[in-house]
C-alpha positions as CSV (number, residue, x, y, z in Angstrom):
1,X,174.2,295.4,320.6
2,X,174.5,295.8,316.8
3,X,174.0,299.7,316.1
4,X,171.3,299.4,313.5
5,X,167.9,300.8,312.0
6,X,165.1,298.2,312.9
7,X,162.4,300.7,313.0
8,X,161.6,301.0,309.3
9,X,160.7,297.4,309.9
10,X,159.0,297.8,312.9
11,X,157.0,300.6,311.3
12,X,156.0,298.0,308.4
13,X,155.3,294.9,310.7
14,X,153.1,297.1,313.5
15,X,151.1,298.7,310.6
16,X,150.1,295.2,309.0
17,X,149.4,293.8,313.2
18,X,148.3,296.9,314.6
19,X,145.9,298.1,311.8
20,X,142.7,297.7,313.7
21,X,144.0,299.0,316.5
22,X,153.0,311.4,339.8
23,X,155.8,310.6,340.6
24,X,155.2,308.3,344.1
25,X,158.8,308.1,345.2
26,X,162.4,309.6,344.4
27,X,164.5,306.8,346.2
28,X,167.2,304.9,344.6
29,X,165.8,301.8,344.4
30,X,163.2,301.7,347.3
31,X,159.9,300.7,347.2
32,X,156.5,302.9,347.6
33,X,154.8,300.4,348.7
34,X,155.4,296.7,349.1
35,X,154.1,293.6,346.8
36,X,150.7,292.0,347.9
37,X,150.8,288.9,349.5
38,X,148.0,287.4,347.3
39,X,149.0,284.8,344.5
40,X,150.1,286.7,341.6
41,X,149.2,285.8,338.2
42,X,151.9,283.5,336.0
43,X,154.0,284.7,333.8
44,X,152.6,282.8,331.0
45,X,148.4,283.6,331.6
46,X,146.4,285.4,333.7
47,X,143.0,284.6,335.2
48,X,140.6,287.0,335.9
49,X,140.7,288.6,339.2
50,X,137.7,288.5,341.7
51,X,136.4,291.9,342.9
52,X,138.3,292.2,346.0
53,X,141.5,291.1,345.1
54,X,144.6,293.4,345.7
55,X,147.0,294.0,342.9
56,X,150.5,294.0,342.9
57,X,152.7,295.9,340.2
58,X,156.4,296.0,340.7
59,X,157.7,299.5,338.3
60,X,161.3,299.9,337.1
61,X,162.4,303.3,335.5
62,X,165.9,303.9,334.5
63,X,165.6,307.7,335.8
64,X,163.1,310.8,336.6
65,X,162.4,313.4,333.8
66,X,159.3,314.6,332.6
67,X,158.4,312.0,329.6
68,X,159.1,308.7,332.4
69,X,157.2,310.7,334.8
70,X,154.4,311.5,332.4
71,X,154.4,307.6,331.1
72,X,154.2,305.9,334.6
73,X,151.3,308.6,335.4
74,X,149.6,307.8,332.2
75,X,150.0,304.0,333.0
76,X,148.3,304.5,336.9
77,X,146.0,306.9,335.5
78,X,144.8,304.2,333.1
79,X,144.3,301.4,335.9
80,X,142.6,303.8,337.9
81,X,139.8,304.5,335.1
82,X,139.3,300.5,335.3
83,X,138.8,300.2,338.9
84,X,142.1,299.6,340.4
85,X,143.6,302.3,342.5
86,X,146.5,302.8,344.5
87,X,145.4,302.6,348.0
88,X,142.4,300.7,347.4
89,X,143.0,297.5,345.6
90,X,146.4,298.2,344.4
91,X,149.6,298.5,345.7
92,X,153.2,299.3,344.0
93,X,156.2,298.7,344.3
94,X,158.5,302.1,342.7
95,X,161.7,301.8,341.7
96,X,163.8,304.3,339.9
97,X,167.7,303.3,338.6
98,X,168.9,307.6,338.8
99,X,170.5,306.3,335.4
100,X,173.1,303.8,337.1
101,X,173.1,300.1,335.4
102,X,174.3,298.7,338.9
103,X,171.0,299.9,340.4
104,X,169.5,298.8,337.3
105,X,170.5,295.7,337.0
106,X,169.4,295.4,341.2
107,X,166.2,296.9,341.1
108,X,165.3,293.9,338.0
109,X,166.8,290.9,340.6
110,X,164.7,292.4,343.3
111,X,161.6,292.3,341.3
112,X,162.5,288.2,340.2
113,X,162.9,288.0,343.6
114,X,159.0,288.2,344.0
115,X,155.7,287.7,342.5
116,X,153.6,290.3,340.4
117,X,150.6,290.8,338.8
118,X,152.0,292.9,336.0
119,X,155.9,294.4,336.1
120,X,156.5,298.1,334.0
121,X,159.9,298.6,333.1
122,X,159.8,302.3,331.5
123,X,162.9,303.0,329.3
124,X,165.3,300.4,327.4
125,X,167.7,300.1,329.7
126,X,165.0,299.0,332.5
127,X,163.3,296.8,329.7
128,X,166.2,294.8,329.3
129,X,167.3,294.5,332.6
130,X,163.9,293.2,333.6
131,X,163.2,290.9,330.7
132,X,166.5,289.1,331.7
133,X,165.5,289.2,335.2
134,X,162.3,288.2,335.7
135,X,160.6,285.5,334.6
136,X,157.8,284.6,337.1
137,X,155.8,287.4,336.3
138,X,153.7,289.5,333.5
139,X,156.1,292.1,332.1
140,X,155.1,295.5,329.9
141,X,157.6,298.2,328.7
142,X,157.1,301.4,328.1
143,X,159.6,304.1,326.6
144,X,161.2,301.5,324.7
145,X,162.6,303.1,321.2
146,X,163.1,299.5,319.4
147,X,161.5,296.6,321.4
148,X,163.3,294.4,318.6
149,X,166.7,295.7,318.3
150,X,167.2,295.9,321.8
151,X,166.0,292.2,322.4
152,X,163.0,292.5,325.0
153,X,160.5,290.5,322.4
154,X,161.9,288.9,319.1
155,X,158.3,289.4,317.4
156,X,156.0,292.7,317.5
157,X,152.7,290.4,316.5
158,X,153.4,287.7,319.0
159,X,155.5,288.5,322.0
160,X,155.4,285.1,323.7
161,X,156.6,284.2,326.8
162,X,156.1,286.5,329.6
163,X,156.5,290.2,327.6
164,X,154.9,292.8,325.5
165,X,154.2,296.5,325.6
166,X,154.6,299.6,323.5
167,X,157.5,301.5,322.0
168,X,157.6,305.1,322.1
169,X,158.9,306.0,318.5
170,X,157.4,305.7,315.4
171,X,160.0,306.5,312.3
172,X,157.5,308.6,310.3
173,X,158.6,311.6,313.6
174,X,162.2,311.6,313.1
175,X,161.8,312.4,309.2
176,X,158.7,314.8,309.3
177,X,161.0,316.8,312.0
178,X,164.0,316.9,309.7
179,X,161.8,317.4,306.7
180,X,160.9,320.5,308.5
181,X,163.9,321.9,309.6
182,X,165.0,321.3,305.8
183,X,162.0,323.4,304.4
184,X,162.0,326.2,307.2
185,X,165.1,326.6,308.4
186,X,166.7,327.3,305.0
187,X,169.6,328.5,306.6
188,X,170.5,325.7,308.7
189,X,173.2,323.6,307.0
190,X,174.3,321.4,310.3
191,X,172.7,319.9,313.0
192,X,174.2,319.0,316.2
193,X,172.8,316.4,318.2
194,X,174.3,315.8,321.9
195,X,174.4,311.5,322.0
196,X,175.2,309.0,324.5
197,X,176.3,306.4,322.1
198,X,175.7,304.0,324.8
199,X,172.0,304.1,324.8
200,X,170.7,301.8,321.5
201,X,167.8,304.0,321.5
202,X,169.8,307.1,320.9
203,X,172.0,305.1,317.9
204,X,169.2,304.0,316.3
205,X,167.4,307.5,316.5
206,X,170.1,309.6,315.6
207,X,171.1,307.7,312.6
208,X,167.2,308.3,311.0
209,X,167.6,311.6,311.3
210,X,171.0,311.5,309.7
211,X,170.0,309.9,306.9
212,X,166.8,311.9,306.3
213,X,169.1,315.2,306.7
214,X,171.5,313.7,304.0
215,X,168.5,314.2,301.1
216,X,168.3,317.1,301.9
217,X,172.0,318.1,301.9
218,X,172.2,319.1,305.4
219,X,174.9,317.7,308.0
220,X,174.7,315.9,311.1
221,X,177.7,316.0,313.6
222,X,177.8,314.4,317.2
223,X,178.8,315.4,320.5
224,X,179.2,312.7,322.3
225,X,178.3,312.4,326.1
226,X,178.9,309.6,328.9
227,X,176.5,311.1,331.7
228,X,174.5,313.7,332.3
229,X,177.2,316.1,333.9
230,X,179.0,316.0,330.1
231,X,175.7,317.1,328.8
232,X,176.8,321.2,328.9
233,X,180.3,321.0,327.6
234,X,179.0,318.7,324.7
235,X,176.2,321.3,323.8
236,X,178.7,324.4,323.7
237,X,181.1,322.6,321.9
238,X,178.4,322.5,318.8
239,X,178.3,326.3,319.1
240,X,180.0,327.6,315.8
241,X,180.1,323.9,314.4
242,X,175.8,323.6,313.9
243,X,173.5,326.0,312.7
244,X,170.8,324.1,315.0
245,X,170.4,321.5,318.1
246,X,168.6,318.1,317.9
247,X,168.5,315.2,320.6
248,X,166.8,311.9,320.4
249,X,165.2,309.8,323.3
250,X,168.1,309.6,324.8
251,X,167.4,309.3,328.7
252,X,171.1,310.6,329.3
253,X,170.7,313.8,327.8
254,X,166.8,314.0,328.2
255,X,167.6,314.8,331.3
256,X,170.0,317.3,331.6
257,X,167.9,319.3,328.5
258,X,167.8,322.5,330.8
259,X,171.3,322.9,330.2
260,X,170.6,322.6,326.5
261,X,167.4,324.8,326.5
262,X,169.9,327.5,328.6
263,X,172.5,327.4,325.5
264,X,169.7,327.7,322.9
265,X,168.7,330.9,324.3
266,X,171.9,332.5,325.0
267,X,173.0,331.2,321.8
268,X,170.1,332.1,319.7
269,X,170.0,328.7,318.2
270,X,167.0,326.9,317.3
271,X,166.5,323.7,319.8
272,X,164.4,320.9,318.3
273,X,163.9,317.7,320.6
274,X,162.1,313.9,320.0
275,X,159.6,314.4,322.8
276,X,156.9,316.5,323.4
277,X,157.7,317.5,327.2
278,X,161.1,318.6,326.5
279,X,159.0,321.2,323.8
280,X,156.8,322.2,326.7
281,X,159.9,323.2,329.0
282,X,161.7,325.2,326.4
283,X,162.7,323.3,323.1
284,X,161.6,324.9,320.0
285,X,159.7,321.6,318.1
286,X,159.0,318.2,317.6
287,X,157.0,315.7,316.2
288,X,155.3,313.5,318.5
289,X,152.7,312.9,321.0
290,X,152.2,313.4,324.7
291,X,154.1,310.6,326.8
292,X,151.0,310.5,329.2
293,X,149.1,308.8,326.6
294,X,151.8,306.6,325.5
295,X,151.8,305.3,329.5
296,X,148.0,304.9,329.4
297,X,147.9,302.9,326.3
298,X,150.1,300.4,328.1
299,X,148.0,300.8,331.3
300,X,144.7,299.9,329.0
301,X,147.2,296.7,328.4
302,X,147.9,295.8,332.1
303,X,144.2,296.1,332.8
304,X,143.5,293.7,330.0
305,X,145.8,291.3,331.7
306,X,144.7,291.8,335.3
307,X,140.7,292.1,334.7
308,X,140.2,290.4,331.8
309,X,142.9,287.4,331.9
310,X,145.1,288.0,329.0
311,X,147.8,286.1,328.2
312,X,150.8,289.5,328.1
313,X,152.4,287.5,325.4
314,X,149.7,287.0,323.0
315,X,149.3,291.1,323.6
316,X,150.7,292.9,320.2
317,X,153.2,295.7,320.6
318,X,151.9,298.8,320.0
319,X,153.1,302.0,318.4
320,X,152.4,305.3,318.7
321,X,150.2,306.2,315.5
322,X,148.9,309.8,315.8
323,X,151.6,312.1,315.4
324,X,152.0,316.2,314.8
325,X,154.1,319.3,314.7
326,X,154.3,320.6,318.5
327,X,155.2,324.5,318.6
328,X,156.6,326.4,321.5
329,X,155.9,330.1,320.6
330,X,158.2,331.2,324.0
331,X,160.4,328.9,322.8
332,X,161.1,330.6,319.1
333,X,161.5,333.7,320.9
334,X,163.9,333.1,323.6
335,X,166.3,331.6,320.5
336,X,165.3,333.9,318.1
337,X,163.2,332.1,315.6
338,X,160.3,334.0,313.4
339,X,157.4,331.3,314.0
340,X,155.6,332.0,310.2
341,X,152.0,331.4,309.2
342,X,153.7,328.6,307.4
343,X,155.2,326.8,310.5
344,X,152.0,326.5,311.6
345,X,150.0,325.5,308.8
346,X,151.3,322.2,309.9
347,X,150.1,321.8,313.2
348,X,147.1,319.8,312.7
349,X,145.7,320.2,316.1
350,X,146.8,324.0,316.7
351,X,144.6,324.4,320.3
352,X,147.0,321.3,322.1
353,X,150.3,321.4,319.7
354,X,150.8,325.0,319.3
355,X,152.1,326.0,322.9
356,X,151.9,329.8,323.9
């Protein structure tokens, strides 16, 4: 996969298309429940359902932490509002990776094994495991940092074929985060970010905030990771080397970011992060939104398809368009930080973003 910044232009290109717009199981790769026996919808259209049908959706997430968890939640929580509820008139079929591309790559030839209504893949990795896999049913994505860079649709507008969904980045976060840190943080210099190079969506992510850190003179350096267990030893190492911490989406090190969170506050060394529930368990800040919505906005999509007979192809990507400063007061304090009137002066919605 070329290592490359597509999301400027994805920015551009959703902006002009998009204008007017629990966790059930912790198995391997086992099923909650398994896929209805009624005729699924095609791959390339769907026809609207009668009342009594049963649904079938077949979900593929790479692992368990708390923004996958909170975006396949968001995505049943949306189905639900439209009438179709797990135990009622649905039934899915869970499948989580724990982060190993065999079991990816498993779970997506067991799903092409079947027929679906709709198929979720949360995360890249999933997304492109999937998308190569199946092809005999509706696919969305979810958690996806570049839908285009990392191949699961070659155009945001028109998907085609059997895929669509909604990527959970949009470029204007990663530079209003490091524009912050550059104006209140005047003593940070350096910026460490813990990275598994292997993950596109990391790449992609931690190069933006590279670049945005070079205008304003500060320094990016990399400790790299392979799995999660490298996760602590890469986050001391940037002790005495960064002046503050930064990760990406990156679902290696997303989920071992109690062990970064631990360091911060031993440390006293600010902790920022690129998702809003790694703020809520102990980072310091971010600029985001709440991955609950993000997995509702593609459950609003699903619904389209299963109720109301939408092609999934002719479904634009979305991207996540209302962002803002998140705060963790406990947070500043744990890694010494003076939270100032100015800090937050930019959190436009301080009752949900400024957390206590």
């Amino acid at each position: 996969m070329k290592k490359r910044i597509l999301a400027p232009l994805m920015l551009s290109i959703a902006m002009l298309a998009m204008a007017g717009c629990g966790k059930t199981d912790n198995s391997s790769s086992g099923a909650s429940s398994s896929p209805s026996s009624s005729p699924s919808a095609s791959a390339s259209a769907s026809a609207p359902a009668s009342a009594d049908k049963t649904y079938s959706i077949a979900i593929s997430q790479i692992l368990e932490h708390p923004s996958l968890d909170a975006t396949r939640d968001g995505f049943i929580a949306a189905l639900k509002d439209a009438g179709i509820e797990e135990g009622k008139n649905l039934k899915i079929d869970y499948n989580n990776a724990q982060n190993d591309m065999s079991n990816n790559t498993s779970i997506a030839q067991k799903i092409a094994s079947e027929k679906y209504d709709v198929v979720l893949a949360i995360a890249t990795p999933s997304a492109q495991a999937v998308v190569q896999n199946v092809k005999n049913s509706p696919i969305l994505f979810a958690a996806v940092t570049d839908p285009l860079d990392a191949k699961v649709v070659t155009d945001l507008e028109h998907p085609g074929g059997n895929v669509s969904g909604a990527s959970d980045t949009n470029p204007a976060a990663i530079t209003q985060l490091m524009d912050f840190i550059a104006s209140d943080f005047p003593n940070v210099k350096t910026v460490g970010v813990v990275i598994n190079e292997g993950e596109p969506n990391a790449v992609i992510m931690t190069k933006q905030a590279e670049e945005a850190l070079a205008a304003h003179d500060i320094k990016l350096v990399k400790a790299a990771v392979s799995n999660t267990s490298e996760v602590k030893q890469a986050t001391e190492s940037l002790i005495g080397k960064a002046d503050a911490i930064y990760i990406t989406l990156d679902n290696t090190v997303v989920g071992s970011a109690d062990t970064i969170i631990q360091i911060a506050n031993e440390k006293k060394i600010p902790f920022f992060s690129s998702d809003r529930d790694t703020v809520e368990k102990g980072a310091f800040a971010t600029v985001g939104f709440k991955y609950y919505d993000h997995g509702y906005q593609v459950g609003q999509m699903a619904v389209e398809i299963l109720k109301n007979g939408k092609n999934v192809g002719d479904l634009p990507v979305k991207m996540q368009e209302k962002l803002d400063l998140i705060l963790n007061l406990k947070a500043a304090e744990a890694q010494g930080i003076t939270v100032t009137d100015a800090m937050k002066s930019k959190v436009q919605d301080p009752d949900n973003n400024i957390i206590q």
